[in-house]
C-alpha positions in Angstrom: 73.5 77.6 -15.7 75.6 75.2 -17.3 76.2 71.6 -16.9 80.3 70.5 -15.5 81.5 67.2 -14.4 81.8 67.0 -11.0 83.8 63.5 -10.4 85.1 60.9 -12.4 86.0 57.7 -13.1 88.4 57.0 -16.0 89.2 54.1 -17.3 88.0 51.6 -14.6 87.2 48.4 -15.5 83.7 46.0 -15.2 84.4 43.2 -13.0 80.4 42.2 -13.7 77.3 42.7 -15.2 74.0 41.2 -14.1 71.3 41.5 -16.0 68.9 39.9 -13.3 69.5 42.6 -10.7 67.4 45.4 -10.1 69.2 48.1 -12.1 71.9 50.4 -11.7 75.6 50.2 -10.9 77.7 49.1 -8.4 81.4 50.8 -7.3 83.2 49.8 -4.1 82.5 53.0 -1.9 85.8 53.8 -0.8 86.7 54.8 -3.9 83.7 56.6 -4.6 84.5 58.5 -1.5 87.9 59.3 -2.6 86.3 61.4 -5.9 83.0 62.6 -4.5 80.4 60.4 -5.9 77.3 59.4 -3.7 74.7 56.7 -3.5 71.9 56.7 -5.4 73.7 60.2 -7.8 73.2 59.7 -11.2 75.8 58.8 -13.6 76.7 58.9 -16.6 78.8 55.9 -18.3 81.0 55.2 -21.1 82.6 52.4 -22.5 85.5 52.9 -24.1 85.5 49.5 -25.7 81.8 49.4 -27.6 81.4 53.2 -27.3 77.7 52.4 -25.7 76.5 55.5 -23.2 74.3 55.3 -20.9 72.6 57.0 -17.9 72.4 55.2 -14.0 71.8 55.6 -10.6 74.9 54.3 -8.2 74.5 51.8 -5.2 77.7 51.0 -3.0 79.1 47.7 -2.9 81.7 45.7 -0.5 84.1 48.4 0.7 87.6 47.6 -0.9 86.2 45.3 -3.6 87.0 48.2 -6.7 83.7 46.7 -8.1 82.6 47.8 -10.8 79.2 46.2 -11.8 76.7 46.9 -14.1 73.0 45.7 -13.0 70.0 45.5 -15.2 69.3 47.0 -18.2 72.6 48.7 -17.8 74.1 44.9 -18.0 73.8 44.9 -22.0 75.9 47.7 -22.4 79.0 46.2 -20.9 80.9 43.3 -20.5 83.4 41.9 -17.7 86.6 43.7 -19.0 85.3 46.6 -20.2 86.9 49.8 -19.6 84.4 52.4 -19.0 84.5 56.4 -17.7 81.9 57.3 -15.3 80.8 61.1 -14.3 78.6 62.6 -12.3 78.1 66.4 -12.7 76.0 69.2 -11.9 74.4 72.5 -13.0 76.4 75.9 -11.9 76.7 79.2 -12.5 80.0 79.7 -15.0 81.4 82.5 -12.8 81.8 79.5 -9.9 83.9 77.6 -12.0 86.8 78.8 -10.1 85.8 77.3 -7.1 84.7 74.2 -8.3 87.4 71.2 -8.4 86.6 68.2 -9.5 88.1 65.0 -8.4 89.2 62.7 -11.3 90.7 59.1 -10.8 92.2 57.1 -13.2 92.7 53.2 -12.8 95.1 50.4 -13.1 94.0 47.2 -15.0 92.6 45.5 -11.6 91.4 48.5 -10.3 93.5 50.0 -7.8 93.2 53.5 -8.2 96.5 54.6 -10.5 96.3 58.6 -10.0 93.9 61.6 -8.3 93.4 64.5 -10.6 91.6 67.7 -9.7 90.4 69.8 -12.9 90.9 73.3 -12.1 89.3 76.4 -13.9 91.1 79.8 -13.4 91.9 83.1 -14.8 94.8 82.8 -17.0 96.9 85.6 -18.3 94.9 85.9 -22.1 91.1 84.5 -21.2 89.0 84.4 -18.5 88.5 80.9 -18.4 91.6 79.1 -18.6 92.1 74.8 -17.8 94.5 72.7 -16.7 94.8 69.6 -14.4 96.1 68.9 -11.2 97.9 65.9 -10.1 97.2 65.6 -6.2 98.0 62.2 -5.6 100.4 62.9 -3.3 99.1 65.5 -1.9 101.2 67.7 -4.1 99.8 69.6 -6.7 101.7 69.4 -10.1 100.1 71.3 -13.0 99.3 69.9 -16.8 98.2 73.4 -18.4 95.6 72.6 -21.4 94.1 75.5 -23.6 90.9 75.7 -23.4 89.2 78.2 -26.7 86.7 79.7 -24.6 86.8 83.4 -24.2 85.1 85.3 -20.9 
């Protein structure tokens, strides 16, 4: 078994921490149903601006709000501003890489969601296990191919 992202958050921003609530974070559910993630899934989170990591569970806030606030513990890690990447994975078999796709959405600076990437593992012409990254935003696929140095 081996450990993959599964969705993903890049480079959304904290609209709040508070350190008073009873722990974890908080992401507007609409666009946590746009890339997959759940409530109460584990997360992981980074901040892109102190480099802090951290691991918490997710809880839904107001639909449409593109909240994104860290509660408790989690608070010290981040301030209001902050751009941060958050992932949830899971545990797979590699050979079902090829049939896993994981949504990835990237952010503009108030939060609206900028793009929707899918990551997509397949079997290239030289390796077994070959990358690259979908834009389906549209609805369209356009591929970014990226080498990955993994042989199968």
């Amino acid at each position: 078994m081996i450990k993959i992202v599964r969705a993903k958050f890049h480079g959304i921003r904290v609209t709040g921490a508070d350190l008073n609530y009873h722990g974890s974070i908080t992401l507007d559910p609409e666009q946590c149903a746009l890339a997959g993630i759940y409530p109460l899934e584990f997360v992981e989170i980074w901040n892109k601006n102190s480099g802090a990591r951290i691991s918490t569970y997710v809880i839904f806030g107001e639909p449409g709000s593109r909240c994104c606030v860290l509660n408790g513990a989690a608070a010290r890690t981040c301030q209001k501003g902050d751009e941060v990447i958050i992932a949830a994975s899971q545990s797979i078999e590699p050979r079902d890489l090829y049939t896993v796709k994981p949504k990835v959405l990237t952010f503009h600076p108030d939060n609206r969601v900028d793009r929707v990437l899918c990551y997509d593992v397949y079997k290239g012409e030289t390796r077994d296990f070959d990358f690259r990254t979908l834009d389906i935003t549209d609805g369209e696929a356009e591929a970014t191919l990226v080498p990955v140095p993994i042989q199968g």
